[in-house]
C-alpha positions as CSV (number, residue, x, y, z in Angstrom):
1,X,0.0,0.0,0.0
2,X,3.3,2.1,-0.7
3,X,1.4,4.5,-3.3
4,X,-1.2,4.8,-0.5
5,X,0.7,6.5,1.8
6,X,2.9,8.4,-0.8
7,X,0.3,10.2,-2.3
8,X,-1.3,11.0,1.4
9,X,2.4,12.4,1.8
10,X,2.4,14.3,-1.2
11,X,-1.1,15.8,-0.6
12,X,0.2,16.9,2.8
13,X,3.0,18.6,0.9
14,X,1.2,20.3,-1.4
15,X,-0.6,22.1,1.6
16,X,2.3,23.3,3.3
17,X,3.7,24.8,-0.1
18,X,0.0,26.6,-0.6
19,X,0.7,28.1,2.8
20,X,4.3,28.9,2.0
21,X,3.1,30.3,-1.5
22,X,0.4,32.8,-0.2
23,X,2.7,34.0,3.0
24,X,4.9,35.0,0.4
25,X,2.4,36.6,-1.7
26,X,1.4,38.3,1.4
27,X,4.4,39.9,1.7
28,X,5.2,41.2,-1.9
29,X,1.7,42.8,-2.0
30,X,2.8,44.4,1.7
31,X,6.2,45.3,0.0
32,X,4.9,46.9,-2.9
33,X,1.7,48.5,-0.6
34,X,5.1,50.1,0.9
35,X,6.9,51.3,-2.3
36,X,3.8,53.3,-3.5
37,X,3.8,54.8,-0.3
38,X,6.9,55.7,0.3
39,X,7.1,57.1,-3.5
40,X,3.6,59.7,-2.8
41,X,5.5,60.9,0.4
42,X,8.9,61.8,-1.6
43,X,6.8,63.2,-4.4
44,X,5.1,65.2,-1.9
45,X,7.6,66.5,0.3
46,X,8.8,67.6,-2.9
47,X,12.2,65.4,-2.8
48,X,14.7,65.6,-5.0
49,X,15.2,63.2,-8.7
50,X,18.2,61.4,-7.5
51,X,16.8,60.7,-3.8
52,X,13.6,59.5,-5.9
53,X,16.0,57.3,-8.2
54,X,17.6,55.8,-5.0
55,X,14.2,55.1,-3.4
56,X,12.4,53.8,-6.5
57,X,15.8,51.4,-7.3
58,X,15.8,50.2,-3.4
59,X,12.6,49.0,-3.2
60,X,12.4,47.7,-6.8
61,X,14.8,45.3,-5.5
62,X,12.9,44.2,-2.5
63,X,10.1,43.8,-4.6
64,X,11.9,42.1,-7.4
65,X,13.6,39.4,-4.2
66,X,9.8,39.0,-2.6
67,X,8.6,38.4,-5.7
68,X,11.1,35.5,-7.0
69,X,10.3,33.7,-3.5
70,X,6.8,34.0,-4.4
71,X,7.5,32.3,-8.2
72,X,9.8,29.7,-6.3
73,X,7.7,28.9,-3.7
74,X,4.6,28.3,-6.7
75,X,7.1,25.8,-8.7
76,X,7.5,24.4,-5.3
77,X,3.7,23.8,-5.0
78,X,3.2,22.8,-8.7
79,X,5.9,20.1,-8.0
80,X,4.2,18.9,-4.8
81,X,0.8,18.3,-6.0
82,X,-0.6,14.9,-6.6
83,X,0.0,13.5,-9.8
84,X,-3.2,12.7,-11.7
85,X,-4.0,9.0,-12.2
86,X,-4.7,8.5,-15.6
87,X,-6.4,5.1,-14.8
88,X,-9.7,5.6,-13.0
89,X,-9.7,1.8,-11.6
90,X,-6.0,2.8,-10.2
91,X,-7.8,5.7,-7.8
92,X,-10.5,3.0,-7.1
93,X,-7.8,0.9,-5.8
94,X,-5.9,2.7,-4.0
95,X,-9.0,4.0,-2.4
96,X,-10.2,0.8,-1.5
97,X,-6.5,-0.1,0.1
98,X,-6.9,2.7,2.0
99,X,-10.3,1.5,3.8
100,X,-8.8,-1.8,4.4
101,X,-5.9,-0.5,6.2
102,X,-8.0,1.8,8.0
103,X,-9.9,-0.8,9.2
104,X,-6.9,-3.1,9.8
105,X,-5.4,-0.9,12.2
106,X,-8.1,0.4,13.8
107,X,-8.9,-3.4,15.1
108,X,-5.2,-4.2,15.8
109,X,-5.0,-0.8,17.6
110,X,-8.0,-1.5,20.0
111,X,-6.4,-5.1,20.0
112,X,-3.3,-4.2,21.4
113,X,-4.9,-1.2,23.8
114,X,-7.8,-3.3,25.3
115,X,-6.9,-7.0,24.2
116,X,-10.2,-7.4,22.7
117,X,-11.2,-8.5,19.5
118,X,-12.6,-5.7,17.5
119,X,-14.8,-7.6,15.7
120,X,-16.2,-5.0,13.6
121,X,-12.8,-3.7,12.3
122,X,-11.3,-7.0,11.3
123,X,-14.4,-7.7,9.1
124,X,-14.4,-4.4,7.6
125,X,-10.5,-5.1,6.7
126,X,-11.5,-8.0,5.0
127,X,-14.8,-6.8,3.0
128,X,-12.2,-4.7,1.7
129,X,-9.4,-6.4,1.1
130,X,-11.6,-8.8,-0.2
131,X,-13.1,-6.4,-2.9
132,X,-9.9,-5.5,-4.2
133,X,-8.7,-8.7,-4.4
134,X,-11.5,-9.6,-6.2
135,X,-11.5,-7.0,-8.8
136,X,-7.6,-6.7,-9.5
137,X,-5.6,-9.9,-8.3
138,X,-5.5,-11.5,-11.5
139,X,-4.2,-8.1,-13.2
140,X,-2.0,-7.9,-10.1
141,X,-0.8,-11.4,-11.1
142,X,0.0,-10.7,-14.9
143,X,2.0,-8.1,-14.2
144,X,4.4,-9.9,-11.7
145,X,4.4,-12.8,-14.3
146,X,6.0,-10.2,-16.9
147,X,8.3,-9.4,-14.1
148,X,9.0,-13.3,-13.7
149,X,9.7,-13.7,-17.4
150,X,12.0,-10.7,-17.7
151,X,14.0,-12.3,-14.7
152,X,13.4,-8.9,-12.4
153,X,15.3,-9.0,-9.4
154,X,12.8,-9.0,-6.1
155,X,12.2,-5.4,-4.9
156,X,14.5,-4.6,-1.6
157,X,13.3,-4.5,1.6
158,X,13.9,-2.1,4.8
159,X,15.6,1.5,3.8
160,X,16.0,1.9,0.0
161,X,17.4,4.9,-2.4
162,X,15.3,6.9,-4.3
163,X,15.5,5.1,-7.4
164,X,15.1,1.9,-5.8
165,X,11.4,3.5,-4.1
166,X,10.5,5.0,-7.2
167,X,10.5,1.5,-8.6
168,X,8.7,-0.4,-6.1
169,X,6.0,2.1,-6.5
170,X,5.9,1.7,-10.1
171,X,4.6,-1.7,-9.2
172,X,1.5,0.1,-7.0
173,X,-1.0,-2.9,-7.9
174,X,1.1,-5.6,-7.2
175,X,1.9,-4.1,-3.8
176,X,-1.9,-3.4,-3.0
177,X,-3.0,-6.8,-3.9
178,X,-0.2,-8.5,-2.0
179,X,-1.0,-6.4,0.8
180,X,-4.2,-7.1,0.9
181,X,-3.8,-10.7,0.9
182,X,-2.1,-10.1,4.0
183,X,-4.3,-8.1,5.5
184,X,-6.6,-10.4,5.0
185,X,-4.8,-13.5,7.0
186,X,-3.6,-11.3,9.7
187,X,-7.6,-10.5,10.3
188,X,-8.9,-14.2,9.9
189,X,-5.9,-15.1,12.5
190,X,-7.2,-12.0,14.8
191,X,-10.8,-13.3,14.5
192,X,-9.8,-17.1,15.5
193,X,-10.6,-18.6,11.3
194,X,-7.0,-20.0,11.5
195,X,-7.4,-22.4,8.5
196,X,-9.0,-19.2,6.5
197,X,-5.9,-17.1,7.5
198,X,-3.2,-20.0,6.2
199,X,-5.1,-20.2,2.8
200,X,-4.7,-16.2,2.7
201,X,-1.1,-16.1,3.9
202,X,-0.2,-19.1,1.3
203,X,-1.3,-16.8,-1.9
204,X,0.3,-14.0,-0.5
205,X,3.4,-15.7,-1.0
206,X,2.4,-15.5,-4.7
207,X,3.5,-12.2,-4.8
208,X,6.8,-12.1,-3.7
209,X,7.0,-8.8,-5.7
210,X,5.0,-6.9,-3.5
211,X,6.2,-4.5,-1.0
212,X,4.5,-2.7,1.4
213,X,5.3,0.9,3.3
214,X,5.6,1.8,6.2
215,X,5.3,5.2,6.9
216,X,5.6,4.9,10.6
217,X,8.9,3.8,9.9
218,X,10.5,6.4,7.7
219,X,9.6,4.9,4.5
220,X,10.4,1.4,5.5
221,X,9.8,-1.1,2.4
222,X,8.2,-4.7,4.1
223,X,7.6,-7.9,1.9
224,X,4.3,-9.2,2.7
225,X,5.1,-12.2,0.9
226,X,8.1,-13.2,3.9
227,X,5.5,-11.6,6.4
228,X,3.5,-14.5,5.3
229,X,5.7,-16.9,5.4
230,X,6.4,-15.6,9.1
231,X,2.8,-16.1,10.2
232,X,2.7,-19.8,8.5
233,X,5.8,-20.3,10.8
234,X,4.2,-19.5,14.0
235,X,0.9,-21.0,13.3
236,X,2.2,-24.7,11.9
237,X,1.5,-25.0,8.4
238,X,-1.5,-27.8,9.1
């Protein structure tokens, strides 16, 4: 659910370089507020042409400097907004992701506060996980196949460059289907359906590809596929 949380980011980005954007506006309409006014009250004090010159060159400048932070701080903002997504099903997706790891979290986070099984949550998380599954998985799978067959090496995991993350999230389905599946497991295991959650953890392991982040963590990259493995570990694979 990497592209999840990246565009979340970026959103929150492209705020804070609105707000940068129109403080600095602000300030060149203040500055240049100030220049008309200081240029009435030399014309009518009846100043002299080079103490004019000076005063109109001076705060030129300042205007000129206020408003090149006010054109970088727009390029700023432009760069920062979320990129369009060509493919309506793609924003369907991701939207969907979203709700399941709301709903994930939500029951693992009462969980873990209370030790009670937030019933409600869990199957939310799955309805969810579910319906993506059902409507991209076998996309999800074609397009790690053509990874297969073009002998890609597996995604890293943990702390990665910025090329490295820019590839992983060129793979956004894969990771959301993959992540799903394990969503999916880790709610069946929270709501007792043991043999439910092996059969999801198993075809998570189908996507070895997939990598999930972590935001909490940095932008630490997880496999979902090894998480899997993990959980089949600790439950005995019956």
């Amino acid at each position: 659910m990497d592209n999840v949380f990246i565009e979340a980011k970026t959103i929150v980005d492209g705020l804070a370089g609105v707000i940068v954007a129109l403080a600095a506006l602000i300030a060149a309409v203040i500055a240049l507020i100030r220049v008309i006014q200081k240029l009435l009250s030399i014309l009518k004090s009846g100043g002299r042409r080079i103490r004019l010159f000076r005063e109109v060159t001076k705060s030129a400048s300042f205007f000129l400097f206020i408003l090149s932070v006010v054109g970088f701080s727009g390029v700023l903002w432009l760069r920062s907004l979320p990129k369009k997504v060509d493919n309506a099903q793609m924003s369907l997706n991701q939207s969907i992701a979203m709700r399941a790891l709301a709903s994930f979290e939500k029951g693992e986070t009462n969980f873990f506060a209370t030790g009670q099984i937030d019933r409600g949550a869990f199957m939310l998380a799955i309805t969810n996980a579910d319906s993506l599954i059902g409507n991209w998985s076998g996309m999800a799978s074609n397009q790690q196949q053509a990874l297969v067959n073009a002998n890609e090496p597996l995604p890293p995991t943990g702390h990665v460059t910025l090329d490295q993350k820019n590839a992983i999230v060129a793979q956004g389905l894969i990771n959301d289907v993959g992540t799903c599946y394990f969503i999916k497991g880790r709610s069946l295991e929270y709501l007792g359906q043991a043999d439910l959650a092996r059969t999801a953890y198993r075809v998570t392991t189908n996507y070895p590809y997939a990598r999930t982040w972590d935001p909490r963590r940095d932008g630490f990259f997880w496999s979902p596929a090894e998480a899997s493995l993990g959980r089949l570990g600790q439950m005995g694979r019956h």
